[in-house]
N, CA, C and O atoms as a printed pandas DataFrame, in Angstrom:
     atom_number atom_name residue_name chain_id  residue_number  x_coord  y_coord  z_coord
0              1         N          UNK        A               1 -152.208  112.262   25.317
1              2        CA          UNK        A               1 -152.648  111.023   25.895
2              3         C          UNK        A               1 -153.935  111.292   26.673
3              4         O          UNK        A               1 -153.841  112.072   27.620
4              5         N          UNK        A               2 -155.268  110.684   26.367
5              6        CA          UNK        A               2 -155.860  110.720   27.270
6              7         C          UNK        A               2 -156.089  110.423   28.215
7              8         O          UNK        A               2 -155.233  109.627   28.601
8              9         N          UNK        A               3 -157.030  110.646   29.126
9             10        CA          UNK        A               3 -157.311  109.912   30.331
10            11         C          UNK        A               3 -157.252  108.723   30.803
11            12         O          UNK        A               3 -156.577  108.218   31.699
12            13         N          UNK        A               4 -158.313  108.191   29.850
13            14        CA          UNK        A               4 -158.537  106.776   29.901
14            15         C          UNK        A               4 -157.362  105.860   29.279
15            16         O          UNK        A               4 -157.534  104.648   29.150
16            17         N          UNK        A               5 -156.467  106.334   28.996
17            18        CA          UNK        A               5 -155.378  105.638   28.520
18            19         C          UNK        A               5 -154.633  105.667   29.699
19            20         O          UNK        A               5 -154.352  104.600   30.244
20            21         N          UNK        A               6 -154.190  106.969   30.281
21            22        CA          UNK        A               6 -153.039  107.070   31.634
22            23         C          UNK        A               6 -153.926  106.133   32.697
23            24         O          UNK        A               6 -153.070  105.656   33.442
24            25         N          UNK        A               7 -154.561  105.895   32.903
25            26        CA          UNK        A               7 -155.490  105.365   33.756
26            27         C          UNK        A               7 -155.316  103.576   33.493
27            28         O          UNK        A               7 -155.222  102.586   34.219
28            29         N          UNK        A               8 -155.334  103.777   32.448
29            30        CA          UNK        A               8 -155.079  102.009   31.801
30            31         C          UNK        A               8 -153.646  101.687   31.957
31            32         O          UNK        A               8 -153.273  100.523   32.103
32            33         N          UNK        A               9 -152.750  102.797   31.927
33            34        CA          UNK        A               9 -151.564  102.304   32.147
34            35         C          UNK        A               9 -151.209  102.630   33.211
35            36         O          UNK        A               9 -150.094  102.131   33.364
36            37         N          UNK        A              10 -151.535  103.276   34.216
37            38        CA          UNK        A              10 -151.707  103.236   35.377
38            39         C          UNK        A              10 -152.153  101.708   36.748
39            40         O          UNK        A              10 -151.701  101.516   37.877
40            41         N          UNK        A              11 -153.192  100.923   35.927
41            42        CA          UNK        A              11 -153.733   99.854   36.325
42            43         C          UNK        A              11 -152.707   98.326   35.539
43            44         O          UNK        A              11 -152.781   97.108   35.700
44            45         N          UNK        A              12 -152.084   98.960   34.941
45            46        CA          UNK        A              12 -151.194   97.664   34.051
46            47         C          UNK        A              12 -150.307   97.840   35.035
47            48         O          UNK        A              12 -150.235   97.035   35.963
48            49         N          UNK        A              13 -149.279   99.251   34.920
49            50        CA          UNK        A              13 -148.417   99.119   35.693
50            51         C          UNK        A              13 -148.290   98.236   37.370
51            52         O          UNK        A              13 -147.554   97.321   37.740
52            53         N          UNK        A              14 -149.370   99.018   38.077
53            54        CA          UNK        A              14 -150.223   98.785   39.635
54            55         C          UNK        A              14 -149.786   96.819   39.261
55            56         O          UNK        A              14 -148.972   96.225   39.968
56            57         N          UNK        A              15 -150.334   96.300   38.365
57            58        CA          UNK        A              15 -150.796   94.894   38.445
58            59         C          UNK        A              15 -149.151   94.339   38.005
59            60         O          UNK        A              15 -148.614   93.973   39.050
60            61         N          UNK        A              16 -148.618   94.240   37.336
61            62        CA          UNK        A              16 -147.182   94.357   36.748
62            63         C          UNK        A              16 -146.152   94.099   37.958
63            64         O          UNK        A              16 -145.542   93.055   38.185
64            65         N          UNK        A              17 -146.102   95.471   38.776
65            66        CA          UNK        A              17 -145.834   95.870   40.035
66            67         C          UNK        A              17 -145.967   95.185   41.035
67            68         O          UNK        A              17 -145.137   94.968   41.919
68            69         N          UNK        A              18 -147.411   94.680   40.899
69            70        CA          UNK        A              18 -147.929   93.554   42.172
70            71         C          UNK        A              18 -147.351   92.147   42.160
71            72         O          UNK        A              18 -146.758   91.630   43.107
72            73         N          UNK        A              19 -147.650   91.458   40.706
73            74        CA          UNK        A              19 -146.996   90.819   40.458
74            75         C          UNK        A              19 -145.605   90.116   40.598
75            76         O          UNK        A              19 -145.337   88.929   40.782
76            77         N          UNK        A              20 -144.688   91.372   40.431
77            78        CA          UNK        A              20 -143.388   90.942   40.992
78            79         C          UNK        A              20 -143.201   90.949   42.140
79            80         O          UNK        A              20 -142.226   90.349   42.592
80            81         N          UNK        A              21 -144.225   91.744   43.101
81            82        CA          UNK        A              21 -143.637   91.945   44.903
82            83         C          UNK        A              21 -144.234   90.656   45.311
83            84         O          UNK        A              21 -143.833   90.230   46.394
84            85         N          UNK        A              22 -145.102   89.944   44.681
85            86        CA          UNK        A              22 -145.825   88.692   44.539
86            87         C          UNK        A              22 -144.395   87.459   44.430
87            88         O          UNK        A              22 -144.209   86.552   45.242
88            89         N          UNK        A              23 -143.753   87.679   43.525
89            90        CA          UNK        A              23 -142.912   87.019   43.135
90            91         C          UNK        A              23 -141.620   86.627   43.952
91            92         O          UNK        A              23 -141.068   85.530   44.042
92            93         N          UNK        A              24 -141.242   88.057   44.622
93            94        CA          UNK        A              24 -139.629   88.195   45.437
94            95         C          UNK        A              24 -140.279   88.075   46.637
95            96         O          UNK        A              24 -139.480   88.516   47.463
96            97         N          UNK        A              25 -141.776   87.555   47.481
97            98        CA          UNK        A              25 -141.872   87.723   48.537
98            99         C          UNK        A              25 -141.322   87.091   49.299
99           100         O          UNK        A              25 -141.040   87.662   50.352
100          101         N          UNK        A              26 -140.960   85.812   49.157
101          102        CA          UNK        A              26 -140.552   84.597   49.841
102          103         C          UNK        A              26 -139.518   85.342   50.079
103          104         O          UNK        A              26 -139.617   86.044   51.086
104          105         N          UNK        A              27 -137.971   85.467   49.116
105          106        CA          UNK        A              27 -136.949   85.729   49.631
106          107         C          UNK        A              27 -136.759   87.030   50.391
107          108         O          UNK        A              27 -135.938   86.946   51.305
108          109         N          UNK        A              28 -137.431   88.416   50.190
109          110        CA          UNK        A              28 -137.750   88.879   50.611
110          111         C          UNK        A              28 -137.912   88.912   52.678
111          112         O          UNK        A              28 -137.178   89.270   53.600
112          113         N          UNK        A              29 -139.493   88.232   52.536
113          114        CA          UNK        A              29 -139.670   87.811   53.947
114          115         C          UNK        A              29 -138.783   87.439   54.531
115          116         O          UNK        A              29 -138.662   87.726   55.722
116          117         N          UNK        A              30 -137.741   86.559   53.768
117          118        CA          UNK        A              30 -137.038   85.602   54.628
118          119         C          UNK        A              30 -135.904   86.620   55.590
119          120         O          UNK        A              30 -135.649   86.754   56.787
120          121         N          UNK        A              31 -135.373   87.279   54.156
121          122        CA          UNK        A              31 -134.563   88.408   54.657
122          123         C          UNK        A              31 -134.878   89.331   55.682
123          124         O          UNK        A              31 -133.880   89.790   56.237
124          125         N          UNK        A              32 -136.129   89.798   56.160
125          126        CA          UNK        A              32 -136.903   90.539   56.972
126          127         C          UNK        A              32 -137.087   89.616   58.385
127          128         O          UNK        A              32 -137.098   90.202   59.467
128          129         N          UNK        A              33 -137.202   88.427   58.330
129          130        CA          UNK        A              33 -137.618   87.470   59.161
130          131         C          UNK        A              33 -136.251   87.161   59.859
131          132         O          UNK        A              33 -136.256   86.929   61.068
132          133         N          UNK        A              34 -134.924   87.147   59.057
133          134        CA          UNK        A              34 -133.758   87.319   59.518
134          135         C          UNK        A              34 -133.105   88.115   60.600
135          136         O          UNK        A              34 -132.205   87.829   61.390
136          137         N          UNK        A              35 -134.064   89.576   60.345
137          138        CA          UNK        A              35 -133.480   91.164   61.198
138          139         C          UNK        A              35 -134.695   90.836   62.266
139          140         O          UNK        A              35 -134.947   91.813   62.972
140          141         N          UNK        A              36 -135.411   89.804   62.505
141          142        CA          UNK        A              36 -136.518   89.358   63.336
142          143         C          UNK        A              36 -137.723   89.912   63.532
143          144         O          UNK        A              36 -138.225   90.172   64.626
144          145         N          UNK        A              37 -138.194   90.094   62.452
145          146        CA          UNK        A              37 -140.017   90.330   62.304
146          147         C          UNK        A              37 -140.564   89.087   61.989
147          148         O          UNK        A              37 -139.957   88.247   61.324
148          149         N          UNK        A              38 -141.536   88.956   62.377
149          150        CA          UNK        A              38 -142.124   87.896   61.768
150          151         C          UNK        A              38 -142.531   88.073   59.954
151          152         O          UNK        A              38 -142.134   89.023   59.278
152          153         N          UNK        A              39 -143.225   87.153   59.525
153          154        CA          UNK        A              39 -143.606   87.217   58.173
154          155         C          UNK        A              39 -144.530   88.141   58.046
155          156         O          UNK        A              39 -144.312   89.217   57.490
156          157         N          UNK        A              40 -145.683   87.794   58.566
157          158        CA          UNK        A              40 -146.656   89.065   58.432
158          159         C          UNK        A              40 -146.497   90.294   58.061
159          160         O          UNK        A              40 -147.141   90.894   57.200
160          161         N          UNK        A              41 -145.272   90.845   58.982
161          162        CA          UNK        A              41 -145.027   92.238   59.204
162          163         C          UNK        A              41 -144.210   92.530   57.702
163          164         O          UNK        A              41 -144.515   93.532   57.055
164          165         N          UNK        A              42 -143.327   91.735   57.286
165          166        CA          UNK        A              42 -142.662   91.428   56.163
166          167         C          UNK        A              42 -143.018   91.740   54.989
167          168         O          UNK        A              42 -142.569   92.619   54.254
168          169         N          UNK        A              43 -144.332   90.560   54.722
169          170        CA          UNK        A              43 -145.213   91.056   53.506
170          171         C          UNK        A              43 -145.626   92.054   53.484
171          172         O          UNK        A              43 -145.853   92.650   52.432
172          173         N          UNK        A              44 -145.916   92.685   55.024
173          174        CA          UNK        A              44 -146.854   94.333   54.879
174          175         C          UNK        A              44 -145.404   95.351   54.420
175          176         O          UNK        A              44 -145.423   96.197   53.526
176          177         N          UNK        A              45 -144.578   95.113   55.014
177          178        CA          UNK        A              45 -143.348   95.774   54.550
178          179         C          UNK        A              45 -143.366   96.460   53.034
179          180         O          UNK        A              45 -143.312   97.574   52.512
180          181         N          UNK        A              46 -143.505   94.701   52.581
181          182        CA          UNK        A              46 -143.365   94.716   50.954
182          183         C          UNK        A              46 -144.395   95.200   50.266
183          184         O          UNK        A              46 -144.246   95.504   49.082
184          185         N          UNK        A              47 -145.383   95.320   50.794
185          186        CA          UNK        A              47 -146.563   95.580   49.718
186          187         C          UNK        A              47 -146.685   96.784   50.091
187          188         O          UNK        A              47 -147.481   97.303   49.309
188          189         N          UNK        A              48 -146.210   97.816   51.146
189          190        CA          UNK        A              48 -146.306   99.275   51.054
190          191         C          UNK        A              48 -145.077   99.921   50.514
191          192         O          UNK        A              48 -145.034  101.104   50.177
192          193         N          UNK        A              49 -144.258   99.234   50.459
193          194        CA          UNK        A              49 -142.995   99.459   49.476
194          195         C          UNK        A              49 -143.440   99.333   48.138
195          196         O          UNK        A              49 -142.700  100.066   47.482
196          197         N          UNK        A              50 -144.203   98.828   47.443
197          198        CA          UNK        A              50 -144.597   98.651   46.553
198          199         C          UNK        A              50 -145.519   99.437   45.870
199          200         O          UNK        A              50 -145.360   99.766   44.695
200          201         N          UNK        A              51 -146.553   99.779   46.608
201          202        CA          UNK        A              51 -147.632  100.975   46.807
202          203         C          UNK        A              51 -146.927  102.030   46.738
203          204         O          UNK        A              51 -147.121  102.803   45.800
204          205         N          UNK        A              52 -145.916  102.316   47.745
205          206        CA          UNK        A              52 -145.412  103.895   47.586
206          207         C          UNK        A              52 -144.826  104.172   46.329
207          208         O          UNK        A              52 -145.003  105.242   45.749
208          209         N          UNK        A              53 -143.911  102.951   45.744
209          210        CA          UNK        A              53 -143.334  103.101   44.134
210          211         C          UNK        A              53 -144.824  103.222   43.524
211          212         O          UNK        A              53 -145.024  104.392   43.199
212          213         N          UNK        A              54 -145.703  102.564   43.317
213          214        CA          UNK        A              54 -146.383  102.948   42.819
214          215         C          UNK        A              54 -146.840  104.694   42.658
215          216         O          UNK        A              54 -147.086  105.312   41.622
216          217         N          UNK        A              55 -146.842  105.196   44.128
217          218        CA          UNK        A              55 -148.226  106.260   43.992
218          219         C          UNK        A              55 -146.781  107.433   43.527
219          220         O          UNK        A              55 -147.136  108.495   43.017
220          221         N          UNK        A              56 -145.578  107.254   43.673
221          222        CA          UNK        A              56 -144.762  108.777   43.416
222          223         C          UNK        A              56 -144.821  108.301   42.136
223          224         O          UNK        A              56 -144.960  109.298   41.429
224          225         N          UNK        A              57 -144.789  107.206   41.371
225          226        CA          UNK        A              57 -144.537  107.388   39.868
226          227         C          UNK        A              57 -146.119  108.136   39.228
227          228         O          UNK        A              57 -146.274  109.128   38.517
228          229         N          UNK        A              58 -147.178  107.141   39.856
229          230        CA          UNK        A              58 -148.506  107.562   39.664
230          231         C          UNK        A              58 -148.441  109.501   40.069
231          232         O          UNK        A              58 -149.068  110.320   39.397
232          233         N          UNK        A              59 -147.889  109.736   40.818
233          234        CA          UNK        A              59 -147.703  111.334   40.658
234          235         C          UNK        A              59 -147.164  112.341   39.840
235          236         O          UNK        A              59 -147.650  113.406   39.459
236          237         N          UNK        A              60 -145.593  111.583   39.549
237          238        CA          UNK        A              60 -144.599  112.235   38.360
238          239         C          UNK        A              60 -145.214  112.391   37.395
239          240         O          UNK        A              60 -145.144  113.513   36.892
240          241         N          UNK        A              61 -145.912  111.545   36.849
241          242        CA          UNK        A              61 -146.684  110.932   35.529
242          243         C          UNK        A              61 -147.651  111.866   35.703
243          244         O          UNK        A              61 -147.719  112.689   34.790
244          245         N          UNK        A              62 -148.327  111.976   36.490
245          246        CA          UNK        A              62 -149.725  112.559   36.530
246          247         C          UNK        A              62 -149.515  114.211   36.181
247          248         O          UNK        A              62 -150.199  114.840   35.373
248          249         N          UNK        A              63 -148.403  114.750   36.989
249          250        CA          UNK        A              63 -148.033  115.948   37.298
250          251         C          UNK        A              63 -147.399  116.888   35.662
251          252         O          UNK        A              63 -147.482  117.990   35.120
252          253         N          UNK        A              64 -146.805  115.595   35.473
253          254        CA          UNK        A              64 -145.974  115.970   33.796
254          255         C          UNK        A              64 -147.575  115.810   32.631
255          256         O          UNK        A              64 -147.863  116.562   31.700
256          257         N          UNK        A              65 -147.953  115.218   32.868
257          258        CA          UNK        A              65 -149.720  115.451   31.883
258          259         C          UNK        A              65 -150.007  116.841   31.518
259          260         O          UNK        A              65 -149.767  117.366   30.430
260          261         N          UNK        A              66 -150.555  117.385   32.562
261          262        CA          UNK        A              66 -151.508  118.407   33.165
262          263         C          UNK        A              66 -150.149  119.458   32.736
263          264         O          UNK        A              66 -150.205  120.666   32.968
């Protein structure tokens, strides 16, 4: 596989990924907003939860290449 391919599926996945944390945010937040954070803090919750799935798979993947 080349580069420019892991890289492309790298950026599908990332967007894919975003997408759904896009999707469950509402209920999500709400649930977070429940244990008493506000929303803000909520979404940031979710979108570094999201990021971190991202970057260990973006690692496994990367690591098993090479």
């Amino acid at each position: 596989m080349g580069r420019k391919s892991v890289l492309l599926g790298f950026a599908l996945f990332g967007y894919v990924l975003g997408f759904l944390a896009w999707l469950v945010r509402t209920p999500v937040a709400k649930f977070i907003a429940s244990i008493g954070l506000n929303q803000d803090i909520s979404g940031a919750i979710l979108a570094g939860f999201a990021g971190g799935i991202l970057m260990v798979i973006t690692v496994l993947v990367w690591s098993a290449v090479d």
